[in-house]
N, C-alpha and C positions, 0 to 999 in steps of 0.2 A: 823566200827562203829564210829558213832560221836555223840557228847555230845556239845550242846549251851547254851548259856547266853545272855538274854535279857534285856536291861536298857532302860524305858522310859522314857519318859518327862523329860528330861537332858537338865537345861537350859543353853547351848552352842548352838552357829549356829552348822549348820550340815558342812558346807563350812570348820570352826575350827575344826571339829573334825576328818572330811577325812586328813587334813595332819596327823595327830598323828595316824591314823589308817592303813595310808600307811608306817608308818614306821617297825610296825609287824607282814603285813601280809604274809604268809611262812615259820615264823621262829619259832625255838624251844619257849616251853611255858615258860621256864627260862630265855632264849636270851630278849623275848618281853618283863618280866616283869622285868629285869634288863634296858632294851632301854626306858621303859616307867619310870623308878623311876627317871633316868637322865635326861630325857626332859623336857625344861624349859616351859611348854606349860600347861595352864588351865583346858587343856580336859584330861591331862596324867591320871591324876589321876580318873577320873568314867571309863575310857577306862583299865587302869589296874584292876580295881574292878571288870570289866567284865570277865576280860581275866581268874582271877584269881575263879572269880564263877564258868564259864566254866569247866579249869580245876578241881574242886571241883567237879563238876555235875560228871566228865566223871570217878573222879576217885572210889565216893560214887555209882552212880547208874549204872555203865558201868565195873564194878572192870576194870577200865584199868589203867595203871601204869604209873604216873605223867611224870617220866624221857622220857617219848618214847610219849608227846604229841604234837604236835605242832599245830598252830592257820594255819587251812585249809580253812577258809571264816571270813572276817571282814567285816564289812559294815558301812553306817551307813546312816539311812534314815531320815530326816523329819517329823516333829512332829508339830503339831499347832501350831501359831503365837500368838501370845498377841498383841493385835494391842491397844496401847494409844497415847492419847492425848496432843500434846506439843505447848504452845503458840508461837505465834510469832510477830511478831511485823505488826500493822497495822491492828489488829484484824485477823489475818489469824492462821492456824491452820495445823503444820502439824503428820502425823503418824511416829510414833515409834515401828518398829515392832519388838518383840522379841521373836525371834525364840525361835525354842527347836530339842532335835534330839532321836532319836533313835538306839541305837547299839546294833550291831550282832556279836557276834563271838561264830565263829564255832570251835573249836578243833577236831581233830582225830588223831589215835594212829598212829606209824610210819611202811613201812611195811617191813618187815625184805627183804633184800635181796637188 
């Protein structure tokens, strides 16, 4: 059984938020949310809110038992651009795009044996 948590419209690049998400994908749900409180990194923080809804979902609508979870699918995909307007010099104009991302993580319980 697995239980997910979904965060959109996260204004980080997606490019920023794959490192912080390659750091705990595999690992126990306590491992990742202890790796993600120490990471000096801007995305640590929606990327642990995820982590930690997940494990919430799995343990409220899944009765499965927090100790025995671990993050079995991370992701993180792209989300619309904001594209504005910045002057420049000589009357020319260029864009500004600021991204957004979308994160996935999948927790499932661990399997005996």
């Amino acid at each position: 059984m697995e239980a997910k948590a979904i965060a959109k419209f996260i204004r980080i690049s997606p490019r920023k938020v794959r490192h912080v998400v390659d750091l705990i994908r595999g690992k126990d749900v306590n491992e990742a949310l202890a790796i993600l409180r120490f990471t000096p990194k801007r995305a640590s923080k929606p990327v642990a809110k995820v982590v930690q809804s997940a494990a919430s979902n799995a343990e409220h609508n899944y009765d499965m038992d927090q100790e025995n979870l671990y993050v079995a699918k991370a992701y993180v995909d792209e989300g619309p651009t904001l594209k504005r307007m910045k002057a420049r010099g000589m009357g020319r104009a260029d864009i500004l795009r600021h991204r957004m991302s979308h994160i996935t993580v999948i927790v499932e319980e661990k399997k005996e044996g």
